[in-house]
C-alpha positions as CSV (number, residue, x, y, z in Angstrom):
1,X,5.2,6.6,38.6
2,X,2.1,5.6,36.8
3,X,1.3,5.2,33.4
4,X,-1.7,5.6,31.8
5,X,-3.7,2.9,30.4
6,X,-5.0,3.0,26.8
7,X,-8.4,1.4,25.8
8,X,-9.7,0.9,22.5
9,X,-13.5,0.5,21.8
10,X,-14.1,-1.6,18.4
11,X,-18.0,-0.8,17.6
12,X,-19.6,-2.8,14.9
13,X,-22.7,-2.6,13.5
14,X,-23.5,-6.0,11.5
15,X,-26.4,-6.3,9.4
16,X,-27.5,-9.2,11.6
17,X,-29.5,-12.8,10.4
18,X,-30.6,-14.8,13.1
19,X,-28.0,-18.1,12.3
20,X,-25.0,-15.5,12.0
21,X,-22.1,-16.1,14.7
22,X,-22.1,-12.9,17.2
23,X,-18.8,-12.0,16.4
24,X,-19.0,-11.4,12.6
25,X,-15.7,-12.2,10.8
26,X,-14.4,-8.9,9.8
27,X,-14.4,-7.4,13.1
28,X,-13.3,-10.8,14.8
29,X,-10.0,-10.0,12.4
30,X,-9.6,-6.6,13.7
31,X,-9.9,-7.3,17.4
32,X,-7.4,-10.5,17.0
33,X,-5.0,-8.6,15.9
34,X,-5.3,-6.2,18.5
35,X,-5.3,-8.8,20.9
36,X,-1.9,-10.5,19.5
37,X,0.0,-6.8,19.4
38,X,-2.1,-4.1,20.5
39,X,-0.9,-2.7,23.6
40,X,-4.0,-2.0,26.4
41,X,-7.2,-2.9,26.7
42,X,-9.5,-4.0,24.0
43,X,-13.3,-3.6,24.6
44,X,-16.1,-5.4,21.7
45,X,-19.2,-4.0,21.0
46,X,-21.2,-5.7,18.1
47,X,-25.0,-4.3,18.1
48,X,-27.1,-5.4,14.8
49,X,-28.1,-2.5,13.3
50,X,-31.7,-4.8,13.2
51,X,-31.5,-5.1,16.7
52,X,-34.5,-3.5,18.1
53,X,-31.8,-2.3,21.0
54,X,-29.4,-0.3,18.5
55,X,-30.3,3.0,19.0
56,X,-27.7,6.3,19.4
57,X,-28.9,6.9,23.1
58,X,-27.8,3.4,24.2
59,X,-24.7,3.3,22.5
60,X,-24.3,6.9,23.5
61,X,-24.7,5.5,27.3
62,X,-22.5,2.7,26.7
63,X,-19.8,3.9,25.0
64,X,-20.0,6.9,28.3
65,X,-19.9,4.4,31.1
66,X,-16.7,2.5,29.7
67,X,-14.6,5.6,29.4
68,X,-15.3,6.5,33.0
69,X,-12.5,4.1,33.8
70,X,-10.2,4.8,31.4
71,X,-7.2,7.7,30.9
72,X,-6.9,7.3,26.9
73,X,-9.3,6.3,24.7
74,X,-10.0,5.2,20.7
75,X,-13.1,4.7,19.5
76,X,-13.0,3.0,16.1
77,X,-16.6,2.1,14.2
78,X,-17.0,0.2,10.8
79,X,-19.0,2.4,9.2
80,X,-21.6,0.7,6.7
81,X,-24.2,1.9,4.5
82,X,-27.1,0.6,6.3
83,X,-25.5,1.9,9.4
84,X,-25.2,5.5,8.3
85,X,-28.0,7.2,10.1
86,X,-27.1,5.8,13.5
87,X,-23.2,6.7,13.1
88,X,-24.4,10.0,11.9
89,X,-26.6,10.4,15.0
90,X,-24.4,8.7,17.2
91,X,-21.1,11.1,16.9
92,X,-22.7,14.7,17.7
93,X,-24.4,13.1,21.0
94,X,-21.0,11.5,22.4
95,X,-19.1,14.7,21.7
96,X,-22.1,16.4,23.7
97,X,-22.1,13.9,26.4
98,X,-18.3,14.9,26.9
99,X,-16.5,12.1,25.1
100,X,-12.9,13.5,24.5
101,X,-11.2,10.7,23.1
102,X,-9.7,10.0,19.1
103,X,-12.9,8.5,17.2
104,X,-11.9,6.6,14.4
105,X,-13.7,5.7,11.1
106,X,-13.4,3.0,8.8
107,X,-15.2,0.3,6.6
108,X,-16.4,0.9,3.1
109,X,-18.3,4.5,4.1
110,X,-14.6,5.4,4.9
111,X,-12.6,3.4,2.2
112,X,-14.6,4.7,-0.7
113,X,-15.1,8.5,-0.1
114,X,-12.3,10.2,-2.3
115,X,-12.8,13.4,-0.4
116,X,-14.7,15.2,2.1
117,X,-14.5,12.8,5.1
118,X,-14.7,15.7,7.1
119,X,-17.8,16.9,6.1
120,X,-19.4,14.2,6.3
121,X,-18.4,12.9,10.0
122,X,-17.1,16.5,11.6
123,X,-16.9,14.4,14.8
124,X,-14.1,12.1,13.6
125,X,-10.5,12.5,14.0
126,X,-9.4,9.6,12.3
127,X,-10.1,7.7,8.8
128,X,-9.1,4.8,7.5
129,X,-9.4,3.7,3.9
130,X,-8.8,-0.1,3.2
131,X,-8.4,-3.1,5.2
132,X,-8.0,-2.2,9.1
133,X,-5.6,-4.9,10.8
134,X,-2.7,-3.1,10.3
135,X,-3.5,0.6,10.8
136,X,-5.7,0.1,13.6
137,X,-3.0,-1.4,15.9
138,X,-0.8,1.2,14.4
139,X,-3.2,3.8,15.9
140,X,-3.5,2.2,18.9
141,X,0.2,1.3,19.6
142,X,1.7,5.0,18.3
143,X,-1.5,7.1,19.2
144,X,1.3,9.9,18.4
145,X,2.1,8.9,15.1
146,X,0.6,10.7,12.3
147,X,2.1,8.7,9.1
148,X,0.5,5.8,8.6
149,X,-0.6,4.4,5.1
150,X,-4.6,4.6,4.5
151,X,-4.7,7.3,7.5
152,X,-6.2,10.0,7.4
153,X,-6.2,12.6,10.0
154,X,-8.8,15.3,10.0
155,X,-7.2,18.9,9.7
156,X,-4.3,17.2,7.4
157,X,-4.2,17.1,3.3
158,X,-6.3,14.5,2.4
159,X,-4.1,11.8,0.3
160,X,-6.9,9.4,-0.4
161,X,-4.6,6.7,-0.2
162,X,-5.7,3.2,0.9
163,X,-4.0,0.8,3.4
164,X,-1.4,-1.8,2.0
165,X,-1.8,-5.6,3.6
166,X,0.3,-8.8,3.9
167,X,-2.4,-11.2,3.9
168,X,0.0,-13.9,5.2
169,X,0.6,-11.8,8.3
170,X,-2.8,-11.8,9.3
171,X,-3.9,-14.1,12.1
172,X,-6.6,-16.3,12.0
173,X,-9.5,-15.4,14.2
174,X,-10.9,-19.3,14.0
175,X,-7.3,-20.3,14.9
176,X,-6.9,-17.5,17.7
177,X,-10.1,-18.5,19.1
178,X,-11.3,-15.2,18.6
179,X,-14.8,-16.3,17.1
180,X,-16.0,-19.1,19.3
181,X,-16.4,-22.2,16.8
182,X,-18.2,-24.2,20.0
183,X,-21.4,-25.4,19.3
184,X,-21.2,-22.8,15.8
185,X,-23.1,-25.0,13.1
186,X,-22.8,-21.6,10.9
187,X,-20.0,-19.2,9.9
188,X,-19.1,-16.8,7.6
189,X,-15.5,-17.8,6.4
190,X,-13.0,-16.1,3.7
191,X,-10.0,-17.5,2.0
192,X,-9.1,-14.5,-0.4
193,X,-9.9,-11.1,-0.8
194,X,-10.2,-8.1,-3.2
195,X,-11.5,-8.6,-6.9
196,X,-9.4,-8.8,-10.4
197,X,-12.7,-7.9,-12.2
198,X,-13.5,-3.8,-12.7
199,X,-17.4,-3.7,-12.1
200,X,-18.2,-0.2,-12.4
201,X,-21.0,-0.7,-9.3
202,X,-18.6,-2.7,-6.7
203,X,-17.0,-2.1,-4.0
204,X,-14.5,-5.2,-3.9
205,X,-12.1,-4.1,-6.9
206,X,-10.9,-1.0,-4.9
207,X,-10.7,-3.1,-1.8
208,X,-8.3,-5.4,-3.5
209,X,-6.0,-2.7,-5.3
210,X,-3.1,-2.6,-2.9
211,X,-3.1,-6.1,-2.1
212,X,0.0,-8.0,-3.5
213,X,-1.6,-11.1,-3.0
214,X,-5.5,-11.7,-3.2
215,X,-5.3,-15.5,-1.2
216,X,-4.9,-15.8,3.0
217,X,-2.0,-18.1,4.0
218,X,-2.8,-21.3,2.4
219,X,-1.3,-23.5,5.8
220,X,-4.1,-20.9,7.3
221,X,-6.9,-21.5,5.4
222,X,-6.3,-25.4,5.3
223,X,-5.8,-25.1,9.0
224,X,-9.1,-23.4,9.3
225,X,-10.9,-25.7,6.7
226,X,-9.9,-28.5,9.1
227,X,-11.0,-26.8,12.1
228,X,-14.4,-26.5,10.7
229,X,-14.4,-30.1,9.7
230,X,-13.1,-31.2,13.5
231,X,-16.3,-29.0,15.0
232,X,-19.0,-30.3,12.7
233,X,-19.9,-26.9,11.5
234,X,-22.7,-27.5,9.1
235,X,-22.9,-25.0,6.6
236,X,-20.5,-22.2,5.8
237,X,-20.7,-19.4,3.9
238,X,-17.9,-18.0,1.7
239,X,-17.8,-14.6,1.5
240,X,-14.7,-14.6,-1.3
241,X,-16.0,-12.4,-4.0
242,X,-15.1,-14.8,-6.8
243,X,-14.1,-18.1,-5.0
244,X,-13.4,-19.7,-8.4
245,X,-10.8,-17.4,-9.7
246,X,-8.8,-18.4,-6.9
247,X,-5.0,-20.2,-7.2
248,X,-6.0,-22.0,-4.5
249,X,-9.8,-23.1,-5.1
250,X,-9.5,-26.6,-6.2
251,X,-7.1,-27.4,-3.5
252,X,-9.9,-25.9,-0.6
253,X,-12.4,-28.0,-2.1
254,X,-10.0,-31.4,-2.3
255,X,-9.4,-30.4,1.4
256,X,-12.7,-30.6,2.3
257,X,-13.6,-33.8,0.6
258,X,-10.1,-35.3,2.4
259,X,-11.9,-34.2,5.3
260,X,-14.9,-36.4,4.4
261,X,-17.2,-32.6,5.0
262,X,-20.7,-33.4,4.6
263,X,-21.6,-29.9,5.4
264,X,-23.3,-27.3,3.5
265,X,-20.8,-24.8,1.5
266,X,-22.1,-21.7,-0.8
267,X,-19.4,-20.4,-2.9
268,X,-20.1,-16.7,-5.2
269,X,-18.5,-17.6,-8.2
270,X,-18.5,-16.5,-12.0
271,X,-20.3,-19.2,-14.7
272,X,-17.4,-18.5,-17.0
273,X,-14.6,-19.4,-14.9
274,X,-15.6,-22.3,-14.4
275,X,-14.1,-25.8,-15.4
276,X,-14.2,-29.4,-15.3
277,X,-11.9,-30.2,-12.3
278,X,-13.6,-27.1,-10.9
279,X,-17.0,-28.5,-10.8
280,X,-16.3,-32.0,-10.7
281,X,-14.7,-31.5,-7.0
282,X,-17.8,-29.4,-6.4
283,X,-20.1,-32.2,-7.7
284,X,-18.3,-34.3,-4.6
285,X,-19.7,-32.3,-2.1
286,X,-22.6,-30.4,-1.1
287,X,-22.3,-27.2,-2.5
288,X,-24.5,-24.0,-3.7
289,X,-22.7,-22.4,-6.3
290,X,-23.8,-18.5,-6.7
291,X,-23.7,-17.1,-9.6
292,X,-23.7,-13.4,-10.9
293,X,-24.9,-12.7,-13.7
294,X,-26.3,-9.1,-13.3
295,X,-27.6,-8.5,-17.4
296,X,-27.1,-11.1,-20.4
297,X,-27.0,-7.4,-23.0
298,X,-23.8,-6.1,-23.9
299,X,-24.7,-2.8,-23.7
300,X,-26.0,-3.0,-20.3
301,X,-22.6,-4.8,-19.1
302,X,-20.4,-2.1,-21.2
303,X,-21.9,0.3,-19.1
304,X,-21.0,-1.3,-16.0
305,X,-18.0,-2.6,-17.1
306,X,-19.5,-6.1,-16.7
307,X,-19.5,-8.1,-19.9
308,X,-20.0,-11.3,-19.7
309,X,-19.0,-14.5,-22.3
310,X,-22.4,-15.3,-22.4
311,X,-20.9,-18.6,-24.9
312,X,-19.1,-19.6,-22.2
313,X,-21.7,-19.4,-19.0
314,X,-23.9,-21.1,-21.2
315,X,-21.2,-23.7,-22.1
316,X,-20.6,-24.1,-18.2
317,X,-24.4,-23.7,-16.7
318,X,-25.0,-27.0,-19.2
319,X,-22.5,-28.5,-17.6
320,X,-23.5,-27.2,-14.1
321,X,-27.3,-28.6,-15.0
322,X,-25.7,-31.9,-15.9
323,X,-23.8,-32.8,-13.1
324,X,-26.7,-32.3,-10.7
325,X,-25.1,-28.9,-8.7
326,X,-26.9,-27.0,-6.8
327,X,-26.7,-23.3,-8.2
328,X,-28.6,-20.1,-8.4
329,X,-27.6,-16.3,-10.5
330,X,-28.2,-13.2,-9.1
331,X,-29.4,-9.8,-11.4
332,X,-30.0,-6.3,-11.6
333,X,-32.5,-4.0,-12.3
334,X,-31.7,-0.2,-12.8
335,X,-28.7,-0.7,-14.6
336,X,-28.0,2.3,-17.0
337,X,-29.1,1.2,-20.8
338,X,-32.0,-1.3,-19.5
339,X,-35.1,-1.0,-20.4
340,X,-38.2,-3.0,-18.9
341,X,-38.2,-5.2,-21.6
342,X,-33.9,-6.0,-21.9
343,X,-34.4,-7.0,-18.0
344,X,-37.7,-9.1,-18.9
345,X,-35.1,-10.6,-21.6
346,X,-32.9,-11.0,-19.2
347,X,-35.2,-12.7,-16.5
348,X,-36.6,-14.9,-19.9
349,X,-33.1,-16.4,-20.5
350,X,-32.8,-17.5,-17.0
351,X,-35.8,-19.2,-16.6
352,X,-35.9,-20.7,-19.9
353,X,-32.5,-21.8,-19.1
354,X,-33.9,-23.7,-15.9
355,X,-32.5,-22.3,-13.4
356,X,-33.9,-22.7,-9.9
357,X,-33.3,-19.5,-7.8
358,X,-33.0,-16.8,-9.7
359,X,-32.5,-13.3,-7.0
360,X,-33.1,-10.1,-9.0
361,X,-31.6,-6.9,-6.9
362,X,-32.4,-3.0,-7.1
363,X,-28.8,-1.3,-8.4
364,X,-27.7,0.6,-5.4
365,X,-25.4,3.7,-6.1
366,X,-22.6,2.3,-3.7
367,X,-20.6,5.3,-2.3
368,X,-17.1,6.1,-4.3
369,X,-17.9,3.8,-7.1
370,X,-17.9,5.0,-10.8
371,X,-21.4,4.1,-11.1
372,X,-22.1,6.7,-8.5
373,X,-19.4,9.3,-9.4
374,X,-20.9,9.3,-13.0
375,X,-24.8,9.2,-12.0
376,X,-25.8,11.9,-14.0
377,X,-24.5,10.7,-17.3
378,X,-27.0,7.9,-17.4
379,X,-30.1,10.2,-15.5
380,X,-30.4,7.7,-12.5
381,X,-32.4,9.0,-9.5
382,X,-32.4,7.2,-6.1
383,X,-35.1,6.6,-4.0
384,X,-34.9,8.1,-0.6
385,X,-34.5,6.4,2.8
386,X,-31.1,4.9,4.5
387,X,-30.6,2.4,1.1
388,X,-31.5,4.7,-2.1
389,X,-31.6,2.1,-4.8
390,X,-32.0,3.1,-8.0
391,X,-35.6,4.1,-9.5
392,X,-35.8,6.2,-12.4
393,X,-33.4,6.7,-15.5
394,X,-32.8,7.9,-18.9
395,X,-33.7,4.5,-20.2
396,X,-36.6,3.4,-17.9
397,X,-39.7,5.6,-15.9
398,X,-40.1,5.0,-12.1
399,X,-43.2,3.1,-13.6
400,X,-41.2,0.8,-15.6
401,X,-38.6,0.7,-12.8
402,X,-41.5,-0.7,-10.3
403,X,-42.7,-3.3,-12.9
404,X,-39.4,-4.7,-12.6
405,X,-39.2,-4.7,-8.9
406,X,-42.6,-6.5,-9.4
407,X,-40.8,-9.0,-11.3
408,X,-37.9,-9.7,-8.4
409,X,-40.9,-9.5,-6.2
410,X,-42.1,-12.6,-8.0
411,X,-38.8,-14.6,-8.1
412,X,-38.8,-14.1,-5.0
413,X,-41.9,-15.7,-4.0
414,X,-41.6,-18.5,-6.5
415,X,-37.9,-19.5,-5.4
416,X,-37.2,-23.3,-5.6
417,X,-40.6,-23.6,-7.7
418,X,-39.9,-20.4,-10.9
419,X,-42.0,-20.5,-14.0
420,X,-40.6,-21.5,-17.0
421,X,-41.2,-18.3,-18.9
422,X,-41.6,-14.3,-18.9
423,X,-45.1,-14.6,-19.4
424,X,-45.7,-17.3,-16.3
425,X,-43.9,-15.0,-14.1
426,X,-45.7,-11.6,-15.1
427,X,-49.1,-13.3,-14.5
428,X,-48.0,-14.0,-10.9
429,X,-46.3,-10.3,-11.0
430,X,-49.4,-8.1,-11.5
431,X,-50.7,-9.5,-8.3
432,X,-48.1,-8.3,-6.4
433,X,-47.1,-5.0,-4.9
434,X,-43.2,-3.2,-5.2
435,X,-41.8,-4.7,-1.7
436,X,-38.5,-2.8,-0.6
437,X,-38.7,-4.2,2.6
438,X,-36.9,-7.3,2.0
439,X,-33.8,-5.3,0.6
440,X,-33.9,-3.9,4.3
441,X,-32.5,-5.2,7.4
442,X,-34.8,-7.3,9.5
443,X,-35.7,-7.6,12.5
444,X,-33.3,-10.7,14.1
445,X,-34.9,-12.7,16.8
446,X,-33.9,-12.5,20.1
């Protein structure tokens, strides 16, 4: 008697840069713990979505071939925004080529949809809402079983509940050897998920709702920390949301300087969490602290539920300036209450405050958010195209709104080297265009 044998696909499509690893991090955790209890065969495909290859008729093709050789078969795809076009391409044209198998859904396009998955991908039989690990080998162990947290099956009542994780259970894909640290002198690394902050326009607060702890392992994360150290990676990028509100944050940066790291490390971190042990084993190594900052007007952060002590980042980006760190503060134009001239205030406080990169970003309408879900109350109107940001609201005219993206034009060009004032940047404004492009994915080199 034989028995069948069950294959999982795991499609990803990353927003690709030409120094990331090719195995990006979150689906390297998804396929390592398949590997250490799924039961079958486990088959990667990561295609950029900037890859000049990544179209529906080649993954259409590949996906085809593979299940030629297979009795029972899962596709699973993170679905992202800037991936939404080819997913919704992609589905009608494997159903059409024949493909019979469970395709499964998940990733934020999944996570943050409180209803009407099913209109939106009619293709799909499965959904999951939340972190994968644990539901996808779930899925792929008990492809019978049709109670499992986060899941949703199409043709069921919709609970739009999210998936519950034990961080400590997870295994490490560095450790696993799941990503390839050989000759990697880059990575994308993360020692915590999930946010304790409420921003109205993020993603990351729902992520980290039915998490009972926010921190990986910490024997994990050290082991990993020395791993990198062992390999000579040279710069790592931390993709914590806020590194510095971690438990465990000063004892990952004392590990590093144990290690003697003379690496690169970027940590996203908020100016008013900050404090003197905090920066002073920063100031030890050779860091890029990133802060964000989004609006320095009450208002604008009520409305986003994103208020920030402004006494206090001051206090702290003194301190920052004094000790030398590298740092830079992200913005936003388009928020609801701005105004061209509260986000030339805004852009005035940071320069005058000498900071040397400041990155000024469109507001995107992220799917499921409260920003999005209450759009109308505050009159904002996307622009059209795979990544609608933001162009038009109660408080600002699509004019106004591309004076400002004249502005972040400007930063942008002047990075490293940023006028000291408003008025110094505006004069180098007016000769430039509005640039969307370089909020898009690029082209990645072969």
């Amino acid at each position: 008697m034989t028995t069948s044998k069950r294959t999982i696909i795991l499609v990803e499509f990353p927003w690709g840069r030409d120094k990331d690893p090719r195995v990006p991090l979150g689906h390297a955790s998804l396929l390592t713990s398949l590997k250490k209890i799924g039961n079958g065969e486990i088959i990667s495909i990561v295609s950029p979505i900037n890859d000049d290859t990544t179209t529906p008729e080649m993954l259409n093709n590949r996906i085809m071939s593979i299940t030629e050789s297979a009795d029972e078969i899962d596709l699973a795809i993170g679905a992202y925004v800037w991936a939404e076009e080819v997913i919704i391409r992609l589905l009608p044209m494997l159903r059409a080529s024949g493909f019979t198998g469970r395709i499964i859904l998940g990733g934020p396009q999944i996570s943050y949809t409180p209803d009407g998955l099913e209109e939106l991908y009619p293709e799909a039989d499965v959904f999951v809402r939340g972190y994968g690990e644990i539901a996808i080998v779930a899925l792929f162990n008990e492809p019978g079983e049709k109670t499992i947290e986060g899941v949703h099956f199409a043709g069921q009542e919709d609970r739009n509940e999210q998936t519950s994780v034990d961080l400590s259970l997870l295994p490490s894909p560095w450790l696993s050897e799941a990503i390839d640290i050989k000759d990697q002198k880059f990575v994308r690394w993360e020692s915590q998920r999930g946010c304790a902050f409420r921003c109205s326009f993020c993603q990351h607060k729902e992520a980290g709702k039915r998490l009972e702890r926010r921190e990986f392992d910490e024997r994990r994360v050290m082991g990993e920390i020395d791993l990198f150290c062992r390999s000579e990676v040279k710069e790592i990028a931390v993709l914590d949301p806020i590194f510095n509100i971690s438990p465990i944050a000063n004892p990952i940066l004392q590990r590093f300087i144990d290690n003697g790291y003379t690496g690169r490390l970027s940590l996203q971190c908020r100016a008013e969490k900050c404090n003197d042990e905090f920066l002073g084993l920063v100031s030890e190594l050779d860091v890029k602290l990133e802060f964000g900052l989004q609006t320095i007007h009450k208002d604008e952060g009520k409305a986003v539920d994103r208020i920030n002590n402004m006494r206090f980042v001051n206090k702290w980006l003194d301190r920052v300036n004094e000790l030398g760190i590298d740092y830079e503060i992200s913005i936003i134009y388009g928020l609801p209450n701005q105004t061209l001239e509260s986000f030339r205030e805004t852009v005035d406080w940071c320069l005058k405050k000498g900071v040397p990169v400041i990155k000024a970003f469109p507001l995107m309408l992220l799917r499921g958010t409260q920003i999005e879900q209450h759009r109308d109350e505050w009159g904002l109107i996307e622009s059209e195209g795979c990544m609608p940001v933001v162009r038009e609201s109660h408080t600002f005219t699509h004019q106004e709104w591309c004076q400002m993206d004249k502005l972040s034009n400007a930063l942008k060009e002047t990075e490293g080297d940023q006028p000291k004032s408003i008025s110094e940047l505006s004069r180098i404004a007016n000769n430039l265009d509005t640039n969307m492009a370089r909020f898009q994915p690029l082209p990645i080199s072969v």
